[in-house]
N, C-alpha and C positions, 0 to 999 in steps of 0.2 A: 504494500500500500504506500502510497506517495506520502512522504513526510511534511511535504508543502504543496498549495493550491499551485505553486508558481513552476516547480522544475520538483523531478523526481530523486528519490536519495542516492548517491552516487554507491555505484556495486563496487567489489573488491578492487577490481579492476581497473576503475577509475581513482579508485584511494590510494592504489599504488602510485599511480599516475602525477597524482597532486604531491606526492609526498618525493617523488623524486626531483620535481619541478622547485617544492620548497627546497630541498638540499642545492639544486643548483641555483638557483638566486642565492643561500647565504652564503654559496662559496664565493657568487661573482662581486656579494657586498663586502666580503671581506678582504676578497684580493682588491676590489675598489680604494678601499680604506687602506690598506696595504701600500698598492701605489700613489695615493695623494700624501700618506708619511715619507716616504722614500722621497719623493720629489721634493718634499718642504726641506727635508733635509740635505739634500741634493744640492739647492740653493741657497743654505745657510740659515734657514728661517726657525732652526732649534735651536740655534745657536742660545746659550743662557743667559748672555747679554740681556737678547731680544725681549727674554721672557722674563727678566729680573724687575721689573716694574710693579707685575702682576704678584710676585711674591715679596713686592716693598711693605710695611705697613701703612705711610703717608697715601701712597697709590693705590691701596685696596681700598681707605677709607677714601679717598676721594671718588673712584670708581661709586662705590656704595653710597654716600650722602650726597654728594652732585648729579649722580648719575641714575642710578636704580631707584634712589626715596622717591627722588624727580621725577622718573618718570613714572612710578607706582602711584602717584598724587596727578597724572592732567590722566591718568588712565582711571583712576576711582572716581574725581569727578565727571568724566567724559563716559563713563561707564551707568552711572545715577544719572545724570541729568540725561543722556538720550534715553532711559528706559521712561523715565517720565516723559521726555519729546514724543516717545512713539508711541505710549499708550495714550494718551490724549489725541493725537492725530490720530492714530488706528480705531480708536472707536469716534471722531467726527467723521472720518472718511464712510460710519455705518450708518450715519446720521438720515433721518428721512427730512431734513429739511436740507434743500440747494443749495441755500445759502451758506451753510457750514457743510456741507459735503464734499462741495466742488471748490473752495478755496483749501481746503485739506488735502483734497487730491493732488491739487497743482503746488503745495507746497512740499511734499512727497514726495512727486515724482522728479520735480526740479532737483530737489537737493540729493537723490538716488541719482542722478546723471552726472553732475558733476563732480569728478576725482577729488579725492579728499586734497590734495596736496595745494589745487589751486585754491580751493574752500580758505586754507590755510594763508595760503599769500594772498585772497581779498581779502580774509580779518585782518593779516597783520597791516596790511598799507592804509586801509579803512580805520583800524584801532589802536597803533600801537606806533607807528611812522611822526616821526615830532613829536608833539606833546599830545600824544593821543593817548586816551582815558588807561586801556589796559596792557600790560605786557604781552610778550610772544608766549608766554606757557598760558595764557588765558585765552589768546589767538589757536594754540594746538586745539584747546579744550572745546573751545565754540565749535569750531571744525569739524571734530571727532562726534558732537552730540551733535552738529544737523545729518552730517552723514548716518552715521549710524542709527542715530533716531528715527531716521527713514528709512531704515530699514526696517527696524523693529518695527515701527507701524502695521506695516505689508503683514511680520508677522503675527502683530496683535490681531489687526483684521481678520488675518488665515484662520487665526486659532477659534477667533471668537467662533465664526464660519463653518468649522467644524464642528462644532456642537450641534448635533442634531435638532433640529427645528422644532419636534414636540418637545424638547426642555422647554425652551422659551411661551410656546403655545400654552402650556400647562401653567407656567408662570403666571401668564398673563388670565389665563383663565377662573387663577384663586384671588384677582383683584391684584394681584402686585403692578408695581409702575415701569416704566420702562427702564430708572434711573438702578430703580429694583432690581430688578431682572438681569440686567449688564452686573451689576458688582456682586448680588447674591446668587446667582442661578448661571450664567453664562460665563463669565470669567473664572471664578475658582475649577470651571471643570476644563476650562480650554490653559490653565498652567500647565497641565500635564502633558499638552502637545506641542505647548510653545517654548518651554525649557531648553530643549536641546537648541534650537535652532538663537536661545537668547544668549546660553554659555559659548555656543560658535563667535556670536558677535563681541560677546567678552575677550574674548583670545584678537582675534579681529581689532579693537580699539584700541587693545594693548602693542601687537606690533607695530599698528600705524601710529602711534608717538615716535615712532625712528623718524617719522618725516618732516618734527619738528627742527632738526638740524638743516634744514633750508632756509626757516626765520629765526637762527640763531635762537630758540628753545631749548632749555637746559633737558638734560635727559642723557641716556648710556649713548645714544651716538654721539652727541656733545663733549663727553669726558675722554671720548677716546681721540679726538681731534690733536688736542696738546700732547698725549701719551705719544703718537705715532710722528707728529712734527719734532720732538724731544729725541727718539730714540730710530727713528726710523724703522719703525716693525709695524707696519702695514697690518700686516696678513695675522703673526700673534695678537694684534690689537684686536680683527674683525675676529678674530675666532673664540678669543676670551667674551668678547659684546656677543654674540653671536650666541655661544655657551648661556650666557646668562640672562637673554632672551629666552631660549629654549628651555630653559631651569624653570623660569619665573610664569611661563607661559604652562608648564606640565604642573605646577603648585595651583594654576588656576584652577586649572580644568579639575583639577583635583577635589577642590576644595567645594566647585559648583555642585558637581558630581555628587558631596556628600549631601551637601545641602538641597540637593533635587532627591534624592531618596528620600530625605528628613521629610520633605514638602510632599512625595505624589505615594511615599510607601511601597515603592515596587521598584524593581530591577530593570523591568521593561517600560520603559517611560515611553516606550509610541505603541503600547498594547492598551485601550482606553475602551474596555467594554462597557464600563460605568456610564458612557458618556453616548453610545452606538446603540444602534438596533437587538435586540434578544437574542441570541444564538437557536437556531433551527435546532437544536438537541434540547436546548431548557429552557423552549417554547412552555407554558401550560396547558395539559389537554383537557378538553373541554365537554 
């Protein structure tokens, strides 16, 4: 019997199959990894010079409180404030009046089209250029919540959307308001569809603060600028920043992860029976 509506369970045959295919991709990731050590070294780039910065004390602490706090702060705020951007737009774009529908729309889809980076150099030239009201890490931040708060929207909408129609119907049918109905009955059960796709956006918000080093925004590309001009280690500089991206980015995801268990109580956050039509097996017979 087929294990999924979608493709059947793979025979002996085919598990061999997969299992030899895994072996040969980790051999080619390791000789991959193999040859990109060989070459750094090849060109001098282990040399302990290179990499003596990174095991100074003054230069870890300044890596860490110039670089990482910095950018862990336009990513927490830019992280809050577009979840608020997009849940406010995502349920006006559900709106039954035009008048707030479609100014929601176009505010949406505008700021979903254009790339974060220029977002960023019209705050900073607009906000931050002479005596303009806010700095460049508040320019990242604005940037980061229209962009991504546009996103979130789409997916507040998606989620809401989701919810099968007799929740809402039924809602509406014991007198609750509409105001009701969205924060009591519609949303808490479209959390469990829109999680994953809000923690993507988390990791998302956090690597695009690297693009605050085009309006001189402090942050881990920022700290490595002076390291690399000091010592000329390019490459050890991008791979420590790099490293510590990829650290701080798997601590996230990590952390959402639990805190989405905490929230939806299941393992399978895109399995939402509670929320779906009766299953054809525990239908009641009548």
């Amino acid at each position: 019997m087929s294990a999924s509506v979608l493709f059947d369970a793979p025979g002996p045959k085919t598990v061999a199959r997969h299992r030899i295919y895994s072996v040969i991709s980790v051999a080619a990731l390791i000789a991959l990894v193999a040859y990109a050590v060989w070459a750094l070294y090849d060109a001098g780039q282990l040399e302990y010079e290179l990499w003596e910065p990174f095991l100074t004390p003054e230069y870890i602490e300044f890596i860490l409180v110039d670089g990482l706090i910095e950018t862990l702060k336009m990513a927490f705020f830019s992280i809050i404030f577009a979840v608020v951007f997009g849940l406010v737009f995502g349920v006006a774009k559900l709106s039954d009046h035009a008048w707030v529908r479609w100014p929601a729309w176009l505010v949406v889809e505008f700021f979903r089209a254009v790339p974060v980076l220029l977002l960023m150099v019209f705050a900073f030239f607009l906000l931050a250029i002479g005596n303009g009201p806010l700095t460049s890490f508040w320019c990242v931040v604005i940037a980061l919540t229209l962009y991504n708060g546009s996103v979130l929207a789409e997916v507040f909408r998606a989620g809401i959307n989701a919810v099968p129609r007799g929740q809402a119907e039924a809602a509406y049918a014991i007198g609750m308001r509409k105001s009701q109905v969205m924060t009591s009955v519609l949303l808490p059960q479209a959390v469990k569809i829109m999680l994953p796709a809000i923690i993507s956006q988390m990791v998302v918000a956090l690597k695009d603060t690297s693009l605050g080093y085009y309006i001189l925004a402090p942050g881990l590309t920022a700290v490595g600028k002076p390291i690399y001009l000091e010592f000329s280690n390019q490459v050890p500089t991008a791979i420590v920043i790099t490293g510590i991206y990829v650290a701080v980015n798997l601590v996230l995801t990590w952390i959402a992860t639990i805190v989405q268990k905490r929230l939806v109580g299941e393992k399978k956050v895109l399995d939402v029976p509670m929320v779906g039509p009766a299953q054809a097996g525990n239908a009641p017979v009548v």
